[in-house]
C-alpha positions in Angstrom: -1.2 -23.4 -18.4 1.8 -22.7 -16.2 4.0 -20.0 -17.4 7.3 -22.6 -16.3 7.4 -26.6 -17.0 6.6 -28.9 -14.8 3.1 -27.8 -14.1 1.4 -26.4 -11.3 4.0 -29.1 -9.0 7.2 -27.3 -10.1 8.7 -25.0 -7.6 8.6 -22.1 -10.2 5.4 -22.1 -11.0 4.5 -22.9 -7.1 6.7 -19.9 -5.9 4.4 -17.7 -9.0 1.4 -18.8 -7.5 2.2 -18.5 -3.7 3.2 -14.8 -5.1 0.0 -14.3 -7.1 -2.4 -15.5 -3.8 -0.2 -13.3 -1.4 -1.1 -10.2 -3.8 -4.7 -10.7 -3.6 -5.1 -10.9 0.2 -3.0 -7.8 0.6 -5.4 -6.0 -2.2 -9.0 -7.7 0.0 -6.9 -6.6 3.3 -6.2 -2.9 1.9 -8.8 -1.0 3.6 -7.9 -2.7 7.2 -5.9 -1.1 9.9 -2.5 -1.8 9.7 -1.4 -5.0 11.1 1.8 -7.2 10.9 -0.6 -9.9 8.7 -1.1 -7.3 6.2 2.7 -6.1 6.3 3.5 -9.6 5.5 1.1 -10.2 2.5 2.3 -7.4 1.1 5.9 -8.0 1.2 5.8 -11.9 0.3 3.9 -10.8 -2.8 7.0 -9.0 -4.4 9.6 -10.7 -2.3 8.3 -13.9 -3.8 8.8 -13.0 -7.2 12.6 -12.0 -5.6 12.9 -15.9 -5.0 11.6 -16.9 -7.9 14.2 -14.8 -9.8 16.5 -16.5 -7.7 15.6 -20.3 -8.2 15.2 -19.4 -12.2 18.7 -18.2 -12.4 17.9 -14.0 -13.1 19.9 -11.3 -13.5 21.3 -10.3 -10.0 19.6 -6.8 -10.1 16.6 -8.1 -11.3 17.0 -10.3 -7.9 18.4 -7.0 -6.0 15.5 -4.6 -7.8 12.8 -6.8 -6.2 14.3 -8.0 -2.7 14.7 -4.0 -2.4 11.0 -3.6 -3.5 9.7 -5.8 -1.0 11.7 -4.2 1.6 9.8 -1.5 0.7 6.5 -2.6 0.3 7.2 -3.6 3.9 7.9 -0.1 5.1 4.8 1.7 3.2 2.5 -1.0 4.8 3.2 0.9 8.3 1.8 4.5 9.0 4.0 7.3 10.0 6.5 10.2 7.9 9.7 7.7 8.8 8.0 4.1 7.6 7.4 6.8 4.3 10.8 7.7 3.8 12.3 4.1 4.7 10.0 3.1 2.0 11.3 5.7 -0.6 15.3 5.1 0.2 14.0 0.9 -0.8 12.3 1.8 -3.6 15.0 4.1 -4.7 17.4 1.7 -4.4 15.6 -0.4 -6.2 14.9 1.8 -9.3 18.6 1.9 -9.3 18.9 -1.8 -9.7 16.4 -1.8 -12.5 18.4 0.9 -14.2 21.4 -0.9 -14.3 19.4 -4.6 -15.7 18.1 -2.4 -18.2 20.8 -0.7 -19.2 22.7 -3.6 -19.3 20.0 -5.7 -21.5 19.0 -3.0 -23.6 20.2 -1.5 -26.7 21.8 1.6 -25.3 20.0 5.0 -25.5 20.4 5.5 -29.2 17.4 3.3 -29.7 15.1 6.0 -28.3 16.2 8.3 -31.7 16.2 5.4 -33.7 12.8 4.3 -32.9 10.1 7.0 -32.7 7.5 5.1 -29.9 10.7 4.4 -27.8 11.3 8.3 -28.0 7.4 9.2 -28.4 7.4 7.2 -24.9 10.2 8.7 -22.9 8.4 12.6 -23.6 5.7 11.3 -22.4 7.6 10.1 -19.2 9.5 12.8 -18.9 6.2 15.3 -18.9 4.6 13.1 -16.6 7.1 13.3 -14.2 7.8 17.3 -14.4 3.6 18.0 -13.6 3.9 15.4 -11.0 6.9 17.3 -9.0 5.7 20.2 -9.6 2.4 19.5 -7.9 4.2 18.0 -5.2 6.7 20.8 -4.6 3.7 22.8 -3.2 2.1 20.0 -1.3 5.0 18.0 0.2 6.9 19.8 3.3 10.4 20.7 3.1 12.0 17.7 4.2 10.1 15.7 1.9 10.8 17.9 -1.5 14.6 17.0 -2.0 13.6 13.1 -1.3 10.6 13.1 -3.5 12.3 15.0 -6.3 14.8 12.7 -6.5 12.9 9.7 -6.7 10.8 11.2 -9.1 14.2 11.4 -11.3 15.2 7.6 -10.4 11.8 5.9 -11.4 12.1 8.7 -14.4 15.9 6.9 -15.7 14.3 3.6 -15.1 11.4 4.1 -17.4 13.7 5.5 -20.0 16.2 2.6 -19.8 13.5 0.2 -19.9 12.7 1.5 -23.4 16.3 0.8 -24.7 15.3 -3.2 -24.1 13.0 -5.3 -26.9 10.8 -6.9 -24.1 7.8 -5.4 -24.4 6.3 -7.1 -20.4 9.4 -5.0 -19.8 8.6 -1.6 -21.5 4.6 -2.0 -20.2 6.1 -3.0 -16.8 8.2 0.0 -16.4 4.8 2.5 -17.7 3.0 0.5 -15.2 5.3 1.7 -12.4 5.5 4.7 -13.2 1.4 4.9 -13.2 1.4 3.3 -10.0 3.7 5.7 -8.5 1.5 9.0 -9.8 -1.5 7.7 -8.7 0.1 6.9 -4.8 1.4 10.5 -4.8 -2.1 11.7 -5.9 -4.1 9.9 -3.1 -0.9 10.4 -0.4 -0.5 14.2 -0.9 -2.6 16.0 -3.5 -6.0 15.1 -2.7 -8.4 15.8 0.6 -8.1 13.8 3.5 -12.1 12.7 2.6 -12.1 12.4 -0.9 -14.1 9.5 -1.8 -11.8 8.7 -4.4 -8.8 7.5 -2.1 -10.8 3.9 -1.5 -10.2 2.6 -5.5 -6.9 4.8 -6.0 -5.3 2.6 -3.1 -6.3 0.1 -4.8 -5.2 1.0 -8.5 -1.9 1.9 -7.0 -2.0 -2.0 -5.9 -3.0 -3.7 -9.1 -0.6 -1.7 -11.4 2.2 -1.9 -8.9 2.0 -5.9 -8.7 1.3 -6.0 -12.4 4.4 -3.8 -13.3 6.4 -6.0 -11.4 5.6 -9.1 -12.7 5.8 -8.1 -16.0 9.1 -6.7 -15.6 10.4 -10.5 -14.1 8.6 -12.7 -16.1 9.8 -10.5 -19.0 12.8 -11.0 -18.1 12.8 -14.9 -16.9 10.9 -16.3 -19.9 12.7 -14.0 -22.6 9.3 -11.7 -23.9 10.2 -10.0 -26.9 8.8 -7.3 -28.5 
């Protein structure tokens, strides 16, 4: 069953799948040396979900949040400290977009009060994020700290306006990205360069990434309520 009508023929549904497929050979193509094939999975996976926000009609940041995404996802398929930080100002940019959607679909921050899991939630954000700087603060070199700190603080104020919203693919979107993100700082910078534990964190950091994004626009294109 096809999360849009019209069956598998539609261009919704079509543009899902397309998305979907693109996702898996990016996650079987991980562990390859980086090629423009693989750059290109990677980026159609997330940009597709960009048109398909597009086609459905969805909020222009939701639209903005994922065409910036895919930018990313673009830079972070390529090796080197500057395809890193192009990859960070994208994503950045994007967790600003997200902010704003939620912000502007939510409930306002009063809900996190009014709601004990909403605020029960956002401590355990807002812990997550201070052990995961702090970590990094030692590991990171100096040009990186003042980037990396303040992306920590974006994707922080985008999982705390997500929980002002009553989608719940939106709320378990947002945790999933900010999973994602701990566990690509963990491989990239705080463990050893042969840890046998990089292989399946690469590819955790895949699966929960694609997953929080999908959640986060089909919660938001077919109207998932909590």
């Amino acid at each position: 069953m096809m999360p849009f009508p019209g069956g598998i023929e539609a261009n919704a549904n079509a543009t899902l799948l397309f998305s979907f497929v693109a996702a898996v050979i990016y996650a079987f193509a991980l562990d390859m040396p980086p090629k423009w094939t693989r750059t290109a999975a990677k980026t159609l996976a997330v940009g597709s979900l960009a048109v398909l926000a597009a086609m459905q009609g969805g909020p222009l940041p939701l639209v903005a949040a994922l065409g910036l995404s895919a930018v990313g996802d673009a830079f972070l398929s390529r090796d080197g400290e500057k395809a890193f930080l192009g990859g960070l100002a994208s994503f950045l940019a994007g967790h600003i977009a997200y902010v704003a959607l939620f912000l502007q679909a939510g409930g306002g921050l009063g809900l996190l009060s009014a709601e004990s899991w909403r605020g029960a939630i956002a401590l355990a954000m807002a812990a997550f994020s201070i052990v995961m700087l702090a970590a990094l603060w030692r590991r990171v070199g100096p040009l990186l700290r003042i980037p990396v700190a303040v992306y920590v603080a974006a994707i922080l104020v985008m999982g705390i306006s997500a929980l002002t919203t009553d989608q719940v693919w939106v709320i378990a979107g947002a945790v999933l990205f900010i999973a994602s993100d701990g566990l690509l700082a963990t491989e990239r910078f705080l463990l050893a360069a042969i840890s046998p534990h990089r292989v399946w964190m690469r590819h955790a950091v895949w699966v929960l990434y694609y997953a929080a994004q999908l959640a986060i626009t089909l919660g938001f294109l077919l109207g998932v309520a909590g």
